[in-house]
C-alpha angles and dihedrals in degrees: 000000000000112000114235120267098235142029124272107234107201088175098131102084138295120302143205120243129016118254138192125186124206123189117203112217102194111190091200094063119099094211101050115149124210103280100221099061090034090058092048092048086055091044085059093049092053097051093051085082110079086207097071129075097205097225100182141330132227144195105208108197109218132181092200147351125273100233086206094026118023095220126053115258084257100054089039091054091053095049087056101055086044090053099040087048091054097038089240116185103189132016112213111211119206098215147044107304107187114225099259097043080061104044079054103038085052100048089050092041092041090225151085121292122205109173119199098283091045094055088050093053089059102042088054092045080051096057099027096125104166122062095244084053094058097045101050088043079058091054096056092047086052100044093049096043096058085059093058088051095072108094092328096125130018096219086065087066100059111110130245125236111266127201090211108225098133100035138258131047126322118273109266129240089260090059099046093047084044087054096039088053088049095050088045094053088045085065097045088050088051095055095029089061089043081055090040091053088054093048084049084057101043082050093042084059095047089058096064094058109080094235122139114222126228119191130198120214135171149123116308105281102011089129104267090142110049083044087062095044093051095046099040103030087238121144090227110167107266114169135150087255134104113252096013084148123053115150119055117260123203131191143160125255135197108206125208109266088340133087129284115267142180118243122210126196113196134182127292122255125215147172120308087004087203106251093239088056094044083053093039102049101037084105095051082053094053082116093059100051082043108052125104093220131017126210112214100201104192123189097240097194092056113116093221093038086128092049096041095048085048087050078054101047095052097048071054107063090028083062093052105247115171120259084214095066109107106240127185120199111228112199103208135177090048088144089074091057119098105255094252094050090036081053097047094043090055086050097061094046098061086054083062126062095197099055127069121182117220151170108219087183091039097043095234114159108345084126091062082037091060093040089052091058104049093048095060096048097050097039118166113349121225131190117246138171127234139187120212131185122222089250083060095073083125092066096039084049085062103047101051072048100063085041085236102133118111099179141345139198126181123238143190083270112032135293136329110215127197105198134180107218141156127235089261088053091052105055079042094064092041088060090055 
């Protein structure tokens, strides 16, 4: 095994149970990512549950995949002898662990087992605040534990008692947990939509009023969250931390010369989103696949910022957002480049007009950011006439607003107004 290539720092405080991550590098898969930042990644994630103490960390090369054990009986032996040294209580593995390679790597390591999409699982049940949140968190633990239930452990698969009234053997235990985890999610579908068809109407009501949405979207911990605290004056969560934010926050903004917006924070994506959290949480990301400009904040001194904004990119796609929707890169966290590479960075942006580099700690260029913004909603004006009745003074109310209105002249039935509006104004106004 290959030691991991920083210390682990447990200063915040004492934990509950011992953990040690192990990260498979496995040289036969096409996708592989570059272990060291990957470990550390995995390290991050495991640290994001109060309940760890983080112990060590591993890279563990591998040629190819054990289809009953994952690891090879070499590499398992000497992960023993490392988790029984340091009294670990639960291996966390970064990667996909198929139920039977677990029911075995636990019974020959003598502790628990959470592979990638496990831990993420937890970590989301942890910070699930709204109610919608926590049902559709229960979904996905649900949904993935009914997969570890086929052929994961041989107690399942004793049989229960039948009467017999119908024939044949009683139903087994498998079958019974399977049942129980149906019915359960029967229940959970039944609440979730009561919660789906309030958010239908909070959503029905912004929509009435003209605002232009603007969602920000990134990889967990790119910095989503101090931006829209920065930018708003909220006390949204931001911590270096994965999966600080996990409900969705939304606030107005006025911006500078430009029209007032709601901005939207959303929860981070990462890596291998496991498929039971890209399903469950399509309906936390409605602002997303809403908003008339997103805003794709990417951590810039990441040393995988090209392989997490393409992560990004593809739960994208896979959600459905629009490839319409005007989005703007914003290259944030510029103050922890060195000032050679933080100059060169901002120089490359100003090549692009669809990047913008940033410092959401520092302040840089949230001006431009703002400015940005405004422009694209309000794009090229154009002069139109409209004809109000007297019973329309909301309307009139919002376009004397918008200080769009170029001249006016009262009629028999109400006013004739001349206004000078952009494409975004206009469906605003349509909205009203």
């Amino acid at each position: 095994m290959s030691k991991a290539p920083f210390q682990i720092d447990d200063s915040d405080g004492p934990r509950v149970t011992r953990a040690w991550v192990l990260h498979p590098d496995i040289r036969s898969n096409a996708d592989r990512r570059d272990p060291v930042p990957a470990l550390a990644e995995a390290v991050s994630l495991a640290r994001a549950l109060p309940a760890l103490e983080v112990t060590g960390a591993d890279i563990v090369p591998l040629r190819k995949v054990d289809a009953g054990k994952l690891f090879g009986k070499g590499k398992i032996k000497e992960v023993h002898d490392l988790l029984e040294e340091n009294d670990v209580e639960l291996v966390l593995v970064d990667g996909h662990v198929s139920p039977v390679q677990q029911r075995n790597l636990e019974k020959a390591w003598g502790v628990k087992l959470l592979d990638r999409t496990g831990l993420i699982l937890e970590i989301f049940s942890d910070r699930a605040a709204t109610r919608e949140g926590v049902l559709q968190v229960e979904m996905a633990a649900l949904n993935y534990q009914r997969t570890r239930l086929v052929r994961a452990w041989t107690h399942l698969e004793r049989q229960r008692g039948g009467l017999g009234f119908v024939g044949g053997p009683g139903e087994t235990q498998i079958e019974a947990d399977r049942r129980a985890i149906d019915d359960q999610l029967v229940r959970l579908r039944r609440q979730l939509e009561k919660v789906v068809k309030t958010r239908a109407l909070h959503r029905a009501a912004r929509a009435k009023v003209p605002y232009p949405i603007v969602a920000l979207v990134g990889y967990t911990n790119a910095g989503k969250s101090t931006l829209f605290n920065r930018l708003t004056g909220a006390d949204v969560m931001a911590k270096d931390m994965l999966f600080a934010t996990l409900d969705p926050t939304m606030r107005s903004l006025v911006l500078p010369d430009g029209p007032e917006i709601i901005l939207s924070d959303t929860v981070g994506f990462i890596s291998d989103l496991p498929t039971e959290l890209v399903a469950a949480f399509r309906a936390t990301l409605e602002e997303v696949l809403a908003a008339d400009i997103i805003l794709h904040v990417r951590d810039i001194s990441h040393a995988e910022t090209e392989e997490q904004a393409s992560d990004v990119r593809e739960i994208m796609t896979t959600l459905g957002v629009s490839k319409e929707t005007p989005t703007f890169e914003i290259w944030n966290k510029v103050d922890l480049l060195p000032p050679e590479s933080a100059d060169a960075m901002r120089a490359r942006a100003e090549r692009d007009a669809a990047v913008l580099a940033i410092s959401a700690i520092t302040g840089e260029g949230l001006e431009e950011l703002q400015a940005y913004v405004a422009e694209a909603l309000q794009g090229a004006v154009r002069e139109a006439d409209l004809s109000l009745g007297f019973a329309e003074g909301k309307k009139r109310a919002w376009l004397f607003a918008q200080d769009i209105v170029v001249k006016e002249s009262q009629t028999d039935e109400g006013f004739d107004i001349t206004v000078r509006w952009s494409a975004a104004q206009e469906a605003q106004f349509q909205r009203l």
